[in-house]
C-alpha positions, 0 to 999 in steps of 0.5 A, spaced: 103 391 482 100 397 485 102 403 481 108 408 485 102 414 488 108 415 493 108 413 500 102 417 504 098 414 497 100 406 499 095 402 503 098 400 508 098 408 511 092 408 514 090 416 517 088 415 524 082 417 529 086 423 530 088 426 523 094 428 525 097 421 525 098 415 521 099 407 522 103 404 518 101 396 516 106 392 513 107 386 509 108 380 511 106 374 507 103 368 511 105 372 518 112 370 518 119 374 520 125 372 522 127 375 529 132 379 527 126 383 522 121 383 528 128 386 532 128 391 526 120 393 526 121 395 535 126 399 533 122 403 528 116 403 531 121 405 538 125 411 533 118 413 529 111 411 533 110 410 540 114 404 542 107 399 541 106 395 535 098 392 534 098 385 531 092 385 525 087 379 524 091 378 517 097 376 521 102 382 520 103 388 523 101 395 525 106 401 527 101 407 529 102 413 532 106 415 526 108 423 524 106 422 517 112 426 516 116 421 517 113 416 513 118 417 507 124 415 511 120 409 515 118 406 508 126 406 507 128 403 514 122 398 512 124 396 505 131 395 509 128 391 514 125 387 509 118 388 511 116 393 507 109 397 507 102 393 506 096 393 503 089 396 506 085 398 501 081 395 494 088 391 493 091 384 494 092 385 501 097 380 505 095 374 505 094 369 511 095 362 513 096 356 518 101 353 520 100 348 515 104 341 515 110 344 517 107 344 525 100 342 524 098 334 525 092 336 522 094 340 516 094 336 508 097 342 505 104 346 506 100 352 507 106 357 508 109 355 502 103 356 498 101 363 500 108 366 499 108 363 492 101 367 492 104 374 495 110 374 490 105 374 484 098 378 486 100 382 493 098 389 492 095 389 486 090 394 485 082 391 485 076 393 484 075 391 491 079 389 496 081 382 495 082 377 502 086 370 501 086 366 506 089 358 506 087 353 512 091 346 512 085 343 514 077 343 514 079 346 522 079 352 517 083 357 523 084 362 519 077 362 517 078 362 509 071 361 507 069 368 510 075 371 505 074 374 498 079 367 496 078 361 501 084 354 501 082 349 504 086 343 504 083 336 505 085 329 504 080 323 502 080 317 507 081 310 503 079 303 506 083 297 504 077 292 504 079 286 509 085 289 512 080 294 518 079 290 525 073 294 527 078 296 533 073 303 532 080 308 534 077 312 528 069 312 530 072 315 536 076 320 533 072 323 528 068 328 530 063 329 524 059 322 527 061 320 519 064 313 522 060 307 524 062 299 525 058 295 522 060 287 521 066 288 524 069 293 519 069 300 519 064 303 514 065 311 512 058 315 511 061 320 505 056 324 506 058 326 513 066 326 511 069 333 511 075 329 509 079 332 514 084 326 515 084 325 523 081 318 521 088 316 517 092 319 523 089 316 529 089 308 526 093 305 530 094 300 525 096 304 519 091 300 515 086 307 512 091 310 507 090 317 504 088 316 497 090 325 495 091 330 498 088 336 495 086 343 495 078 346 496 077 353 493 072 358 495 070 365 492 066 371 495 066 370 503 066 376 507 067 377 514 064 384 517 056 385 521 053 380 515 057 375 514 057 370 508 060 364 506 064 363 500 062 359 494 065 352 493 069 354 486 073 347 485 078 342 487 085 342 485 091 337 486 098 341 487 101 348 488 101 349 481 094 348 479 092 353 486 096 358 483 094 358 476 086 358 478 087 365 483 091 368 478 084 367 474 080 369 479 084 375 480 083 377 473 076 375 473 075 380 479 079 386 476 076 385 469 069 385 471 067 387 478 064 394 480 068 398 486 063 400 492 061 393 493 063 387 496 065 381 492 060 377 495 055 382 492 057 381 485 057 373 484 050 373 481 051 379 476 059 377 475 056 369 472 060 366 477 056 359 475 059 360 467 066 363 470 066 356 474 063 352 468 070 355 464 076 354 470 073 346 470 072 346 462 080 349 461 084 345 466 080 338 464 083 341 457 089 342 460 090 335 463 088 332 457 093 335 453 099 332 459 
């Protein structure tokens, strides 16, 4: 965890255009509160800011206007309310994700779950760089993860029973990567074009495409900002424990190795990402062999 430089030192205070003011970010893994915590943060804002509050891209947010005397006592009233102070600068910073299958009916993976899993072990750990970790239920990819320092993608592979299709072509329709076609009267899957999305599986009326599994997909390196980059695919994993296990490792290879003043997506040649992924697939085919 973040080493206690006291309050006006957190990440989540963040000086203002006007130097005499401050905004004030807190954290709130996957975007999610009670309703009794966002009553608690308007009357802290109402009592210590201006009376608004901004909503962030990360899916928390923002008390601006703040007097940065006052900084101490709204740390307490934060960590009462049980959203406490944030994170902006080289560290983990909140973690953002969809609603996953919770509410989605197009998500594979418990995505909320997930990421308040990750935010208990790694949120606002100091980095070399600031770490982005984004999780999408699907390949919809709504909170952009490939555009993150660690993107989740949750994707589900289709699997057809020969003999069982009837060609009704419900699938063909609904796929919107053109990757299903009827030939012979059965539905035949180009995986070349499948992004594994799932909607086929959902849309037969007939219940006949099964999934064969649910995974996750993980990507290292992207970045959002004036140049924009896609992250590299790192691997496929198969439950939460796995996802968990790897961004732990991905974390410690950036805090062991990267430079400050870049951005990881920078790095990942001089960083050996090849060799760094060569080893994570190497460790967890030991690690299922030894189970």
């Amino acid at each position: 965890m973040r080493t206690n430089f006291g309050v006006h030192m957190k990440g989540g205070v963040i000086t203002e255009r006007d130097p005499d003011f401050c905004t004030v970010r807190i954290r709130a893994a996957a975007g999610v509160m009670t309703v009794a915590q966002m009553r608690g943060i308007a009357m802290i804002a109402k009592k210590y800011g201006s009376g608004f509050v901004h909503c962030t891209t990360r899916q928390t947010i923002e008390i601006p206007r703040i007097d940065p005397k006052s900084l101490k006592k709204i740390e307490k009233s934060l960590e009462k309310n049980g959203t406490p102070i944030g994170s902006e600068r080289d560290e983990v910073v909140n973690i953002i994700a969809c609603p996953g299958i919770e509410r989605c009916k197009f998500a594979n993976i418990d995505t909320i779950n997930l990421a308040k899993k990750i935010d208990e072990k790694l949120f606002g750990k100091e980095m070399p760089v600031k770490m982005r970790i984004a999780l999408s239920g699907c390949p919809n990819a709504c909170t952009s993860p490939m555009l993150n320092e660690i993107g989740i993608i949750g994707r589900i592979r289709p699997l057809r029973t020969p003999g069982l299709c009837t060609g009704c072509g419900t699938c063909v329709e609904y796929c919107k990567e053109k990757a299903i076609i009827i030939k012979n009267g059965i539905s035949v899957l180009d995986h070349a074009k499948c992004v594994q999305c799932g909607v086929c599986i959902r849309s037969c009326p007939f219940d006949l495409l099964k999934a064969d599994d649910s995974h996750y997909l993980v990507l290292v390196g992207g970045r959002r900002g004036r140049h924009p980059r896609i992250g590299r695919e790192l691997i496929t994993l198969e439950d939460d424990d796995q996802v968990i296990y790897v961004i732990e490792k991905i974390v410690n290879w950036v805090y062991r190795r990267a430079w400050s003043g870049r951005l990881l997506s920078e790095q990942l040649e001089d960083l050996q990402f090849e060799k760094f992924r060569q080893d994570i697939l190497h460790e967890l085919r030991e690690k299922r062999g030894t189970t």
